[in-house]
Z-matrix of the N, CA and C atoms (Angstrom, degrees):
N
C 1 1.451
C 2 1.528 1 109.81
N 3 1.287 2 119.59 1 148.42
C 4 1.283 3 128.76 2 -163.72
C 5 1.909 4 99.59 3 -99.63
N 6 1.305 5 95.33 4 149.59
C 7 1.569 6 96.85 5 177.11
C 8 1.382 7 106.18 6 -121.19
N 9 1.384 8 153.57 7 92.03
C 10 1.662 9 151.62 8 -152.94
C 11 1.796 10 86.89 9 -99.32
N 12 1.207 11 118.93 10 145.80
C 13 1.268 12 143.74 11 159.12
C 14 1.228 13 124.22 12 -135.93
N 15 1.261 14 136.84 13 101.82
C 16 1.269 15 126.90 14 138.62
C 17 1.643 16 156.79 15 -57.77
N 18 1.365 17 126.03 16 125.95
C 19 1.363 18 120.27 17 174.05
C 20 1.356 19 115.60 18 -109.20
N 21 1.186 20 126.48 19 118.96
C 22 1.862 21 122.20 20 160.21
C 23 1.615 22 105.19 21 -96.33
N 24 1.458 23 98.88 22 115.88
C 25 1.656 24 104.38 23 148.31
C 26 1.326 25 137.71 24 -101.33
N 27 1.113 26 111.81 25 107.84
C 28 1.781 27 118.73 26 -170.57
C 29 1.837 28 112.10 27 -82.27
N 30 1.347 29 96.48 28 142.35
C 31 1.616 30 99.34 29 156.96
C 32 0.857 31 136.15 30 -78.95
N 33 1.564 32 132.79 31 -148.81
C 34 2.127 33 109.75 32 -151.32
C 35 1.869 34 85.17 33 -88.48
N 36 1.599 35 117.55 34 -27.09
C 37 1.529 36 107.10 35 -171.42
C 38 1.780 37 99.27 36 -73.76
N 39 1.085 38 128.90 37 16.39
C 40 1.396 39 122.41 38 173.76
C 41 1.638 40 105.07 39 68.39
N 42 1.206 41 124.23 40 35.03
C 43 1.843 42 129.29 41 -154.74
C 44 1.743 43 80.20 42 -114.14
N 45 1.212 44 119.57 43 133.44
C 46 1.956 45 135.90 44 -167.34
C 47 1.884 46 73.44 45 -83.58
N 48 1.609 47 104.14 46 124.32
C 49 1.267 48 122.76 47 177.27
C 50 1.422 49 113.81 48 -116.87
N 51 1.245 50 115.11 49 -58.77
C 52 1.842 51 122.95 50 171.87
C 53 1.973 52 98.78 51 -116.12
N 54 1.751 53 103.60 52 142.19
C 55 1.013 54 89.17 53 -170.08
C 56 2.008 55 69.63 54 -140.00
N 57 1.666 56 89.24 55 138.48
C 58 2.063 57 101.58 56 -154.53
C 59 2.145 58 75.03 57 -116.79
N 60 1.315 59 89.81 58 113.99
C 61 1.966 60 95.61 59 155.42
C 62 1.574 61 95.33 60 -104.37
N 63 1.744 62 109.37 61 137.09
C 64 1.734 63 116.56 62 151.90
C 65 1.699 64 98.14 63 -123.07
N 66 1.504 65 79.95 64 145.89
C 67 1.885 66 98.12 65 -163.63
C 68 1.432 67 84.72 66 -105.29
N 69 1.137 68 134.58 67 139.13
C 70 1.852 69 122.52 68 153.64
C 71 1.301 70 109.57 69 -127.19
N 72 1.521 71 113.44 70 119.12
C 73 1.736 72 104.45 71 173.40
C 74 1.366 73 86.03 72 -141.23
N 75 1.426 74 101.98 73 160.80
C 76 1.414 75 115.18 74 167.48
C 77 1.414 76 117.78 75 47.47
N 78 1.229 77 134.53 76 35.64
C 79 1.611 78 149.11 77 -174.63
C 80 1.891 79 107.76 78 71.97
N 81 1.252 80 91.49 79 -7.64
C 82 1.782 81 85.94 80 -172.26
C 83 1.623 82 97.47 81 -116.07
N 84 1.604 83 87.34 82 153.12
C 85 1.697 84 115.50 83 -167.91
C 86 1.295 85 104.92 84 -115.32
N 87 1.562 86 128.18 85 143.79
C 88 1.353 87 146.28 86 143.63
C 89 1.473 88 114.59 87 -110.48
N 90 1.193 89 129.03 88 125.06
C 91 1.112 90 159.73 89 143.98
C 92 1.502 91 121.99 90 -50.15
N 93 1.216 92 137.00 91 101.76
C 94 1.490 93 121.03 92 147.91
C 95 1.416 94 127.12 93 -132.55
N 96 1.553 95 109.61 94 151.34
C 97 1.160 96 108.97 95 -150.93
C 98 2.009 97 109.27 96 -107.29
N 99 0.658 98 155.51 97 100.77
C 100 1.545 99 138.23 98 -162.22
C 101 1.905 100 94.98 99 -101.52
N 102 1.236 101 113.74 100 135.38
C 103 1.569 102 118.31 101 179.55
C 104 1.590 103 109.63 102 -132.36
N 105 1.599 104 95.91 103 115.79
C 106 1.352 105 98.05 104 -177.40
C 107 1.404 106 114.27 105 -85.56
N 108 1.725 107 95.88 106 139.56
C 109 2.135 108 96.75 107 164.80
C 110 0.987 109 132.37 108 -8.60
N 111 1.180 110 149.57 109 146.95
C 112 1.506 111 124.35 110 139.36
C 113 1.464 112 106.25 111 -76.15
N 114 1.325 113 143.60 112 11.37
C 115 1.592 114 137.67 113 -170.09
C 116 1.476 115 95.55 114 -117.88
N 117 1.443 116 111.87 115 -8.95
C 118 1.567 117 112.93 116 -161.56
C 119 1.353 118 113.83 117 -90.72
N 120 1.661 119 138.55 118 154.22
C 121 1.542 120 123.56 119 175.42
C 122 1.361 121 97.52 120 -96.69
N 123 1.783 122 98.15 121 133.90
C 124 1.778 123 101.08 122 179.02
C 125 1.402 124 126.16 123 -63.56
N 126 1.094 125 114.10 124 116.12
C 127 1.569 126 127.23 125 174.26
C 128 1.715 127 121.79 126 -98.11
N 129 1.134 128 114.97 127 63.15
C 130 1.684 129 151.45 128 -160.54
C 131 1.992 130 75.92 129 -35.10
N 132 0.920 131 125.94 130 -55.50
C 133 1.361 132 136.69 131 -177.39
C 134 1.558 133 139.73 132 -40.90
N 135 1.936 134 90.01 133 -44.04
C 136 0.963 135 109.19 134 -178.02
C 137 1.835 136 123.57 135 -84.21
N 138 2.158 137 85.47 136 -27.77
C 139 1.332 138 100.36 137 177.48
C 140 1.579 139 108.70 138 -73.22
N 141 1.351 140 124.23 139 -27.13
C 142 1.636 141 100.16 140 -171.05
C 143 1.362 142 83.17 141 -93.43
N 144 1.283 143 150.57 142 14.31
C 145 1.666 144 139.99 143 164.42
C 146 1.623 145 104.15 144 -56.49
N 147 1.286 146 85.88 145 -73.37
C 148 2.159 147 103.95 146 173.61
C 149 1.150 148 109.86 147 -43.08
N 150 1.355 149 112.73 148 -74.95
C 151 2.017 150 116.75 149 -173.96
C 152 1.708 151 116.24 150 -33.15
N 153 1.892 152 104.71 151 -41.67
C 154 1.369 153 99.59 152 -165.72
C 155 2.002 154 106.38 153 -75.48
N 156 1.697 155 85.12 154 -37.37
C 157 1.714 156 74.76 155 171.43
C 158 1.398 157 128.99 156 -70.86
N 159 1.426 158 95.28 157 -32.86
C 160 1.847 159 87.18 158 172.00
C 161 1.660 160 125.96 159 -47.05
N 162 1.458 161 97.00 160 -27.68
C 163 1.722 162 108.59 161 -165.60
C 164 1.419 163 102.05 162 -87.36
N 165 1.143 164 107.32 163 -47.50
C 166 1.770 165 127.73 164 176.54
C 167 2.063 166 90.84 165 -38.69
N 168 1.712 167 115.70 166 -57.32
C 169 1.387 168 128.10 167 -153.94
C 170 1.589 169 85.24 168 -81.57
N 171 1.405 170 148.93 169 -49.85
C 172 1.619 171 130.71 170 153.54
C 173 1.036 172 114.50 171 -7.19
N 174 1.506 173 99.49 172 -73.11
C 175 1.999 174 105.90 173 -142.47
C 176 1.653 175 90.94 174 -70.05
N 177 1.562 176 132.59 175 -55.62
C 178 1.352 177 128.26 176 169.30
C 179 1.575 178 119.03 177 -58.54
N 180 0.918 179 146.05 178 -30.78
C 181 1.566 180 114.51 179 156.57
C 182 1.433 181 135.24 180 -102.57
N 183 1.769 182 95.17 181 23.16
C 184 1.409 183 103.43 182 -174.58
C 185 1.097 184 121.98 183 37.39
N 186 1.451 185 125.96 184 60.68
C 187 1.394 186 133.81 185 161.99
C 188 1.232 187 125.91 186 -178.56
N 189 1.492 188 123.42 187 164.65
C 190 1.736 189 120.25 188 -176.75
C 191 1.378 190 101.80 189 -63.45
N 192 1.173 191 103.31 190 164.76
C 193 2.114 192 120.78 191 168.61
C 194 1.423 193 97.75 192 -171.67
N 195 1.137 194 88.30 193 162.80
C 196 1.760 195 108.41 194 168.55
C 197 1.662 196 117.83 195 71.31
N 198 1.379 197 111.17 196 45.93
C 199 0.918 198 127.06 197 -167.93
C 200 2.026 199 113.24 198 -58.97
N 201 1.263 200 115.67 199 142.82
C 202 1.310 201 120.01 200 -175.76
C 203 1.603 202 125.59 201 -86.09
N 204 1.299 203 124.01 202 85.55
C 205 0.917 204 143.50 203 175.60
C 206 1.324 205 123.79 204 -49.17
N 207 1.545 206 94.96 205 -88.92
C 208 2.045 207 118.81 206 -174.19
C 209 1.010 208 113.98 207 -58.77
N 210 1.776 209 101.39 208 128.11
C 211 0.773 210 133.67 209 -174.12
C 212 2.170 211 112.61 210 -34.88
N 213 1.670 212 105.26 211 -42.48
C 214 1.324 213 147.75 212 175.62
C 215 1.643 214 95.26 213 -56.41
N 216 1.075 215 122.54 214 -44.40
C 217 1.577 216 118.74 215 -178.60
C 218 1.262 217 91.41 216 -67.35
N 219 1.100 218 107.63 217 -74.63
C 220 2.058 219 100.81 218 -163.02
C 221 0.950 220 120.09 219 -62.22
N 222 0.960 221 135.53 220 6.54
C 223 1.889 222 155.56 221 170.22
C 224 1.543 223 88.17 222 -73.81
N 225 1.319 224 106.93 223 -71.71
C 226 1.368 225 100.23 224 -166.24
C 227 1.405 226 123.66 225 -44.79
N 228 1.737 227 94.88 226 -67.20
C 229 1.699 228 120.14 227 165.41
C 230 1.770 229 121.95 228 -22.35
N 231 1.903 230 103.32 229 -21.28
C 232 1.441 231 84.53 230 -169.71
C 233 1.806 232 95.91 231 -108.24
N 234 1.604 233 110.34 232 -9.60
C 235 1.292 234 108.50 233 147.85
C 236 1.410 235 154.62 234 -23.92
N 237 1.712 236 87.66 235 -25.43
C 238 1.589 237 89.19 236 -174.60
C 239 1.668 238 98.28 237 -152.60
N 240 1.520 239 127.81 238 140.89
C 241 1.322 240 134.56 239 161.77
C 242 1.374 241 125.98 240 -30.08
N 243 1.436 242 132.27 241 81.94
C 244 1.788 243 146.60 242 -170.66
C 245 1.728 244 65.43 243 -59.14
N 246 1.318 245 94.40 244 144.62
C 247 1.786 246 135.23 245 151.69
C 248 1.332 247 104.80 246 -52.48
N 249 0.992 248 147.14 247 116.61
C 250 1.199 249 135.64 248 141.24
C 251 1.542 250 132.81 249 -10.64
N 252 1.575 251 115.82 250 -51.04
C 253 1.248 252 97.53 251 175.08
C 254 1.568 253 113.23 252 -92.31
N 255 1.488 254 123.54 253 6.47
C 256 1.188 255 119.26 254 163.12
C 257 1.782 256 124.37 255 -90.88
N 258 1.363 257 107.30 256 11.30
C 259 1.389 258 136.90 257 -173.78
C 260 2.063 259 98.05 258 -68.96
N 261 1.373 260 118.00 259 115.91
C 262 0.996 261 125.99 260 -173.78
C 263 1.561 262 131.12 261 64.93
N 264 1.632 263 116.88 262 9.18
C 265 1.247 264 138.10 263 -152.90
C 266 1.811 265 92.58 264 -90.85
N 267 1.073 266 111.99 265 -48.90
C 268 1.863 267 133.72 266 -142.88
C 269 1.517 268 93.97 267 -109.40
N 270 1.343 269 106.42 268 92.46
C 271 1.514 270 133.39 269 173.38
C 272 1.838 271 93.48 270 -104.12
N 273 1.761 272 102.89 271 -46.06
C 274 1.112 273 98.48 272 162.81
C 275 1.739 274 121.04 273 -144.23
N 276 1.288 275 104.04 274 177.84
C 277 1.262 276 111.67 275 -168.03
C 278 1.610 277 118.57 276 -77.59
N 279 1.124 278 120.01 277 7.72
C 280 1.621 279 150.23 278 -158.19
C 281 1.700 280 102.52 279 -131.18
N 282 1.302 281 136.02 280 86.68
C 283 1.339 282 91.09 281 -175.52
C 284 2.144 283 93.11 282 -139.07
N 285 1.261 284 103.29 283 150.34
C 286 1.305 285 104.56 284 -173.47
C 287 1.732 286 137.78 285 -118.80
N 288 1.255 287 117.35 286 114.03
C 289 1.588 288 104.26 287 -139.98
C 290 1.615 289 97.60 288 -102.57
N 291 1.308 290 123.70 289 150.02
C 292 1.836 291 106.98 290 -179.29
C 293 1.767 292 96.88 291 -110.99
């Protein structure tokens, strides 16, 4: 059985900035991360759309992808308070835990 969790982290205007899905089945975890623009209007909707597939695309190929590049991602990323235990985790936005 699958366990879905969601996290929204907002910036100081309270606007859904990183939105974190963890999938857990069978002892193993996928992670996905969806990161909105800063030019973009938040679509609270759209971000757990992405996150769940990214995590969904973890747990099935058992492994990271979608690594975080732009410059525009980490813009965002420093927008808003990383979780603590997601603190150094998110090299990429795909990520897969055993």
């Amino acid at each position: 059985m699958e366990k879905i969790e969601f996290e929204i982290l907002r910036d100081r205007e309270r606007r859904p900035t990183v939105t974190i899905c963890t999938i857990q089945a069978n002892g193993e975890s996928g992670i996905g991360m969806a990161i909105r623009s800063i030019r973009d209007n938040p679509v609270e909707k759209l971000g757990r759309a992405k996150a769940y597939g990214r995590a969904k695309k973890a747990l099935y190929r058992r492994s990271n992808s979608l690594p975080i590049f732009r410059d525009e991602a980490l813009a965002s990323l420093d927008t808003v308070n990383v979780l603590p235990r997601y603190k150094g985790e998110f090299i990429n936005k795909s990520v897969y835990v055993a």
